[in-house]
C-alpha positions as CSV (number, residue, x, y, z in Angstrom):
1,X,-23.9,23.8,9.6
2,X,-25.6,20.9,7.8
3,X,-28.8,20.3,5.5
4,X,-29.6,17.5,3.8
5,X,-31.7,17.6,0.6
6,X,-35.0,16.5,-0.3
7,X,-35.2,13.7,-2.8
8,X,-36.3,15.2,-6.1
9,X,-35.8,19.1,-4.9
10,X,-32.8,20.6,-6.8
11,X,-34.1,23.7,-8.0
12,X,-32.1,26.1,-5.4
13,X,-31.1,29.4,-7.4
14,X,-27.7,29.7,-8.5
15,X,-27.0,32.4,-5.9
16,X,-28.3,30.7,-3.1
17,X,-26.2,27.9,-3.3
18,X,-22.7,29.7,-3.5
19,X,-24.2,31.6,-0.6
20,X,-24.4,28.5,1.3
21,X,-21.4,27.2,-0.1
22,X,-19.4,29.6,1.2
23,X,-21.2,29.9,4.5
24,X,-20.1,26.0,5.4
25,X,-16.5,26.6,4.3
26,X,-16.0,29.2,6.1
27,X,-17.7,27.2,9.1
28,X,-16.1,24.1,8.5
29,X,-12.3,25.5,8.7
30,X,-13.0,27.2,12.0
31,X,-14.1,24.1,13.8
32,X,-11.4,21.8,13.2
33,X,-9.3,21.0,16.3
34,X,-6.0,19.4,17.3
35,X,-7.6,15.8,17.4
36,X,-8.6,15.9,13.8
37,X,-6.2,12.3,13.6
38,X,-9.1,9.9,13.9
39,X,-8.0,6.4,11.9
40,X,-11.5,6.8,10.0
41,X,-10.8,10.2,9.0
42,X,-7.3,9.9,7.9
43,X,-8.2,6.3,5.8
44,X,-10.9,8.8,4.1
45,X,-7.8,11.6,3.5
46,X,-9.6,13.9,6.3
47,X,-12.8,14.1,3.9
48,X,-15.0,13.6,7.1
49,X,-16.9,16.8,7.8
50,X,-20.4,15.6,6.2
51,X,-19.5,12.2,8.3
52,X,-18.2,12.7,12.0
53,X,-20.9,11.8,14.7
54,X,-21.3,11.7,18.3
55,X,-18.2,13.3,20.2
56,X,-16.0,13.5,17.3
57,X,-18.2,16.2,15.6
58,X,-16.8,18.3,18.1
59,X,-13.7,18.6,16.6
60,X,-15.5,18.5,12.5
61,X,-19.1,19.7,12.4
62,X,-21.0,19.9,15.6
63,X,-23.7,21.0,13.7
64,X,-23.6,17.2,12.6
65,X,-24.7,16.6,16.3
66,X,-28.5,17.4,16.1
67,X,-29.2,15.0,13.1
68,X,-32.0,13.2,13.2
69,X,-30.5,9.8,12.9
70,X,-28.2,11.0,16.0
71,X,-28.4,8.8,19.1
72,X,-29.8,10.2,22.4
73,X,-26.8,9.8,24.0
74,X,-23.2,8.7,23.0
75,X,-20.7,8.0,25.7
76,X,-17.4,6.8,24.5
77,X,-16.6,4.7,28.2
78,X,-13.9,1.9,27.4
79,X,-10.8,1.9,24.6
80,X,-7.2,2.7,24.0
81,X,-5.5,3.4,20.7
82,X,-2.9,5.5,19.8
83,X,-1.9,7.5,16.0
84,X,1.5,8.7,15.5
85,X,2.2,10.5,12.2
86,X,6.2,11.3,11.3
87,X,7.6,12.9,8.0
88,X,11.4,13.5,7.3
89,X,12.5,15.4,4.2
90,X,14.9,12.6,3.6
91,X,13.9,9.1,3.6
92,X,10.9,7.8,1.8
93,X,8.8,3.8,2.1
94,X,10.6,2.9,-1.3
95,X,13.9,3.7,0.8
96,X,12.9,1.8,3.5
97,X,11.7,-1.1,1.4
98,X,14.7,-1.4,-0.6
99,X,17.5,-1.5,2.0
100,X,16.0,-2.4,5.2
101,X,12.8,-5.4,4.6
102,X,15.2,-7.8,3.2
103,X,17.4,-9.8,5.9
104,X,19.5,-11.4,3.5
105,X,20.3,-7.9,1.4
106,X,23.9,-6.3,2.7
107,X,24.1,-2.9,2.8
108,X,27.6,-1.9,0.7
109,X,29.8,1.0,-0.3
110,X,27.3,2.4,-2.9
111,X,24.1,1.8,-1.3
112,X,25.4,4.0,2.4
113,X,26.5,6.6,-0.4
114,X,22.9,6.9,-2.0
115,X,21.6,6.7,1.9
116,X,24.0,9.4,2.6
117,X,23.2,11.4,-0.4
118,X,19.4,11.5,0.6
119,X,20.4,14.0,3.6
120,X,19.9,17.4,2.7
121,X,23.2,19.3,3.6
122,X,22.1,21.0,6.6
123,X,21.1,17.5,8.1
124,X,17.6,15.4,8.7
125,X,14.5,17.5,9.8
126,X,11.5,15.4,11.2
127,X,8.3,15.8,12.4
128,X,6.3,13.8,14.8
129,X,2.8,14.1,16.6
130,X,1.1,11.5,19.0
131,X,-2.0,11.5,19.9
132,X,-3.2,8.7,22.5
133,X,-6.9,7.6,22.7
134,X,-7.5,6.2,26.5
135,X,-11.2,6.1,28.1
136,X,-12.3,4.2,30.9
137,X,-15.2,6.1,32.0
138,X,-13.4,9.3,31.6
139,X,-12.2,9.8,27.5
140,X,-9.0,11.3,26.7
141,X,-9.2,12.6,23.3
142,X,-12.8,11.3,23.0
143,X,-16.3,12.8,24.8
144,X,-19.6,12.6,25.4
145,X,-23.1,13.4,23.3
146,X,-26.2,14.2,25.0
147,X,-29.7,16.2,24.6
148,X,-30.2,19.6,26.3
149,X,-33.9,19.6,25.9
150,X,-35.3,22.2,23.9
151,X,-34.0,20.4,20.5
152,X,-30.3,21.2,21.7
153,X,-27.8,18.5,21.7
154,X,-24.4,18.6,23.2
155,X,-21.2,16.9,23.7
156,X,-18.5,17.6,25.6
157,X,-14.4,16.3,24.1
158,X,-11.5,16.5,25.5
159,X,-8.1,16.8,23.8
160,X,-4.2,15.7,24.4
161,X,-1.7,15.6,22.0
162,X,2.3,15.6,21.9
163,X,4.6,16.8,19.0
164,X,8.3,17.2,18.7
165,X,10.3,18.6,15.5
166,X,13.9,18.9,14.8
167,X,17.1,18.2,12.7
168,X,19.8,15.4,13.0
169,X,23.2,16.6,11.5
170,X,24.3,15.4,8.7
171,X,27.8,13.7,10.4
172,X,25.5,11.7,12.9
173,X,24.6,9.3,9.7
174,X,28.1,9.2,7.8
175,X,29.3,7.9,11.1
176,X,26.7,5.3,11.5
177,X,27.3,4.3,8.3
178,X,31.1,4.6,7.7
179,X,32.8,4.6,11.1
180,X,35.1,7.9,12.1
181,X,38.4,9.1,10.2
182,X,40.8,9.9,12.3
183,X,41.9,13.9,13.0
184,X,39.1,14.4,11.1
185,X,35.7,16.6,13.1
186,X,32.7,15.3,13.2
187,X,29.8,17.8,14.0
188,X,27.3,16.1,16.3
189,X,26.1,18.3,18.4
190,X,24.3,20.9,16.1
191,X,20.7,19.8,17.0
192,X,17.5,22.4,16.4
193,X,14.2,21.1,17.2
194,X,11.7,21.8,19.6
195,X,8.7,19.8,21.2
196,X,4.7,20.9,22.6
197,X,2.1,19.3,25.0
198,X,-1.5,20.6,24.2
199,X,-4.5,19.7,25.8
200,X,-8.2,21.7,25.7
201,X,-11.7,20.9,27.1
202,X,-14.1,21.4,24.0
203,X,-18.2,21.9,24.2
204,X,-20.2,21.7,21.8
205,X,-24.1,22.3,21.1
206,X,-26.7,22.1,17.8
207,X,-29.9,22.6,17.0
208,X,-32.0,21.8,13.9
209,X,-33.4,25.0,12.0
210,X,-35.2,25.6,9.1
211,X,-35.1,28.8,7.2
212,X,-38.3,29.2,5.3
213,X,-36.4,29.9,2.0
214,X,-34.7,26.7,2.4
215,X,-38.0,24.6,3.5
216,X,-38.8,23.4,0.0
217,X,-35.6,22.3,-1.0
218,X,-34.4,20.6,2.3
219,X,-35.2,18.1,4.5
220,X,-33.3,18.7,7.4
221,X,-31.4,21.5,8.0
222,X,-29.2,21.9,11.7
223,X,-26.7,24.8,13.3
224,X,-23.6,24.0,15.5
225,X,-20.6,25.3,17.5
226,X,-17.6,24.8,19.4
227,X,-16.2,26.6,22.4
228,X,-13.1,25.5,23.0
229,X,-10.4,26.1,25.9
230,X,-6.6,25.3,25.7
231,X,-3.5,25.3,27.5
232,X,0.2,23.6,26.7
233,X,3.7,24.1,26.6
234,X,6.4,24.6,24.3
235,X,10.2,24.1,24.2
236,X,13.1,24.8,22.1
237,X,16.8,24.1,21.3
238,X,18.2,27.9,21.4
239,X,21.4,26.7,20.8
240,X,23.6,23.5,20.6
241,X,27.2,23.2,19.0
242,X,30.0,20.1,19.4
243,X,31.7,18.0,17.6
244,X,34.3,14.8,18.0
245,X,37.8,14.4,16.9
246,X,39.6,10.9,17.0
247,X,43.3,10.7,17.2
248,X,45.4,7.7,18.0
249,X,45.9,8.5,21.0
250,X,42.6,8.7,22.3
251,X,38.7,11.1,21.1
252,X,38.0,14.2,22.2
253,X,34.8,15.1,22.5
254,X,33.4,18.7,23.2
255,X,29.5,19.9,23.2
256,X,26.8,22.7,24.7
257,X,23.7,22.9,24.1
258,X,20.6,25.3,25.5
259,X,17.2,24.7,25.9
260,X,14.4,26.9,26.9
C-alpha cells in the first residue's frame, strides 16, 4: 500500500496515521520474497519498499506498481548478474586484510595461532546464498510490468535462488596450518550442513484508490498484492564421523557420512 502526500497537507489526526502506520507494516513484511538481494537494495541496507518499481515491486511493494509515474510496460529482456552473500562466525575483512592482501607478509607461528584461535571449538559454520540474475527474453529472477485495463497494473517475476550452510571441523584448519603429528587423530570428517534450491512464479496486481477520508491529505493513494507459488528442495548431513591417524609406517584414514 502506498500514498503519497499532498504538498502543504499535514494535518491527518494523530490516530489516523498510526492506523496507517501499522496497516503498511504489516503489509510490507508479508510481501517480501526470496529475491529481496537486488545490488540497489542491499547498497541502500534493504530500505527499498517506498522505492522498488517495475518487476521488482513484486517482491517489495506491488502496490508501488500502479504509481502514476509508472511506465506502461516494463520488460526486463537482456542481462546477467549474479549476488552471493557468505557469513562465517569466525573470520572477519580486518582478518582477511591483515594476513592475506599483503604478498610479501609471511604467515608465522603466532599469526596460524591467532587464525586458529578465531575457530569456535566446535569448528567453522558458514552460510552462503546465490542468487543469479539471467534474462534473454525470458527473466530469471526478474519479470515483467504491464496494464490490465480497468486502472490495474500487473507484473509477473520469477524467482531462483541456491543456499548451502554448514560447519568445517576445527582439525581441518590446524592441519592446513601446522601439518599432522604423528599417532596423533585428526577429526575430519565431522561435517553438518545442509543445502536448498527454491524457485516460485510470483503475480502481482495494483490499483490506485482513494478513500474519501484520505482525499484532502493525499495525492495519490494505490493498493497491491502478491500471489505467489513455490517449490524446491532441501538436503542434509544426518550424520558424518572420521578421522586420520599418521604413523611412520604409513596413514590411516577412516570416514562415513549420510546424507538425506
Amino acid at each position: 500500500m502506498t500514498g503519497k502526500p499532498k504538498t502543504g497537507m499535514i494535518s491527518i489526526r494523530r490516530r489516523e496515521i498510526a492506523a496507517a502506520t501499522m496497516l503498511t507494516l504489516s503489509l510490507e513484511g508479508a510481501v517480501h520474497a526470496l529475491s529481496d538481494t537486488e545490488p540497489r537494495a542491499l547498497a541502500l541496507g534493504q530500505a527499498y519498499t517506498a522505492l522498488a518499481r517495475g518487476p521488482e515491486a513484486v517482491f517489495w511493494n506491488p502496490a508501488n506498481l500502479a504509481l502514476g509515474r509508472e511506465p506502461e510496460l516494463k520488460w526486463e529482456m537482456l542481462g546477467a548478474g549474479l549476488t552471493l552473500i557468505t557469513e562465517n562466525n569466525s573470520f572477519s575483512v580486518r582478518t582477511y586484510n591483515e594476513h592475506f592482501t599483503d604478498d610479501t607478509h609471511r604467515i608465522g607461528t603466532a599469526e596460524k595461532e591467532k587464525l586458529l584461535g578465531d575457530i569456535p571449538k566446535g569448528g567453522l559454520r558458514f552460510n552462503s546464498e546465490l542468487v543469479p540474475f539471467l534474462s534473454a527474453g525470458l527473466p530469471v529472477n526478474g519479470g515483467i510490468s504491464f496494464p490490465l485495463g480497468n486502472g490495474i497494473r500487473a507484473a509477473v517475476a520469477t524467482n531462483v535462488a541456491f543456499g548451502v550452510e554448514g560447519e568445517v571441523p576445527k582439525d581441518m584448519f590446524e592441519l592446513m596450518l601446522f601439518g599432522n603429528e604423528f599417532d596423533r587423530r585428526y577429526e575430519i570428517a565431522r561435517w553438518d550442513g545442509s543445502s536448498w534450491l527454491v524457485g516460485g512464479v510470483n503475480f502481482a496486481g495494483a490499483k490506485p484508490w482513494m478513500p474519501d477520508r484520505l482525499a484532502p491529505h493525499l495525492s495519490e493513494f494505490t493498493v497491491g498484492g502478491t500471489l505467489k507459488i513455490s517449490g524446491g528442495t532441501y538436503g542434509e548431513i544426518t550424520r558424518s564421523d572420521g578421522g586420520m591417524i599418521s604413523r611412520i609406517q604409513g596413514t590411516d584414514l577412516e570416514g562415513i557420512a549420510l546424507v538425506r
